[in-house]
C-alpha positions in Angstrom: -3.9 20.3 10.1 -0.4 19.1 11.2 2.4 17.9 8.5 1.5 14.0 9.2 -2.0 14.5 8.4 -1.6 16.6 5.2 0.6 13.6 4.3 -1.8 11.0 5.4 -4.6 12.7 3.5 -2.6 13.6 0.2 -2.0 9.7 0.5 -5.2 8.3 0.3 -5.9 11.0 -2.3 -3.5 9.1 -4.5 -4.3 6.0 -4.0 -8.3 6.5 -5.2 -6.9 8.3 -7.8 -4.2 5.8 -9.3 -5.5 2.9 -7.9 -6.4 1.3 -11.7 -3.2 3.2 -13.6 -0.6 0.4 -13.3 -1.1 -3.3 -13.7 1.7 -4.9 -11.9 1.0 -8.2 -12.7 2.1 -7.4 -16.2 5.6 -7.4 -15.1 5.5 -11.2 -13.0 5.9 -9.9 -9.9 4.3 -10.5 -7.2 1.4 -8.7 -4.8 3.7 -9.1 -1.9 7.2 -7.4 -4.2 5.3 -4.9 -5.5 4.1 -3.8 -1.6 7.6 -4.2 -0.3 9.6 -2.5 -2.9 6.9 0.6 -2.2 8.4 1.4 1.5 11.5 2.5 2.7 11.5 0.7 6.3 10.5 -2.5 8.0 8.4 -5.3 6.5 5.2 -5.7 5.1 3.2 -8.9 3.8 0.5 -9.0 1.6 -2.6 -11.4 1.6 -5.0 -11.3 -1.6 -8.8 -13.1 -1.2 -11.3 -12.1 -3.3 -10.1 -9.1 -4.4 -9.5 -7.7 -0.9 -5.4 -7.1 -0.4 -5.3 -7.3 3.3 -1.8 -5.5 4.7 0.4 -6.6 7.7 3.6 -5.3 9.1 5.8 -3.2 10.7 7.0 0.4 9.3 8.8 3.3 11.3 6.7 6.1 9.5 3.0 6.4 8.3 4.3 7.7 4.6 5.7 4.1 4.4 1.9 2.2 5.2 0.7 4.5 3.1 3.0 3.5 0.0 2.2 0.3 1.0 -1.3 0.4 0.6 -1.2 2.4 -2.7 1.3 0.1 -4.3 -1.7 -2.6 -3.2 -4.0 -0.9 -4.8 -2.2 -0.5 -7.9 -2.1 -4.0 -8.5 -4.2 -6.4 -10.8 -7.4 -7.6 -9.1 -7.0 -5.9 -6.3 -10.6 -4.0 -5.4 -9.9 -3.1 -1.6 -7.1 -3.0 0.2 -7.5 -3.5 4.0 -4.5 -1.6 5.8 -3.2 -3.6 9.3 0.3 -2.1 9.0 1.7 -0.9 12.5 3.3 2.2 12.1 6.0 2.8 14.8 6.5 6.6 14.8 
């Protein structure tokens, strides 16, 4: 298994394991804050229906969508998060 996909898989780990520990909403902000303050590069946007956080953007590295995506998950009503992030590494 190379580096990127011990990273990638420790990742998702984390997210199914936190997912319910923090409820973001709590603190007023926003779905799409929470997602962005999570990475460290590009831009990322947030769409919430249903329960079903669907992600969009571009990042430079895959530890980045993957922050994303667990910072989605994190937050309040959030069931499933759909990752569409393009990663450009």
């Amino acid at each position: 298994m190379t580096h990127r996909q011990t990273i990638t898989a420790l990742s998702l780990i984390m997210v199914t394991t936190f997912a319910n520990f923090v409820d973001a909403s709590q603190s007023g902000t926003s779905l799409n804050t929470e997602v962005q303050s999570a990475i460290s590069t590009g831009q990322v946007r947030a769409v919430l229906e249903n329960g079903v956080a669907t992600l969009y953007g571009n990042v430079e590295f895959r530890v980045d969508a993957n922050a994303a995506a667990a910072a989605a998950a994190r937050y309040n009503g959030v069931d499933t998060v759909i990752n569409r992030i393009f990663v450009s590494d």
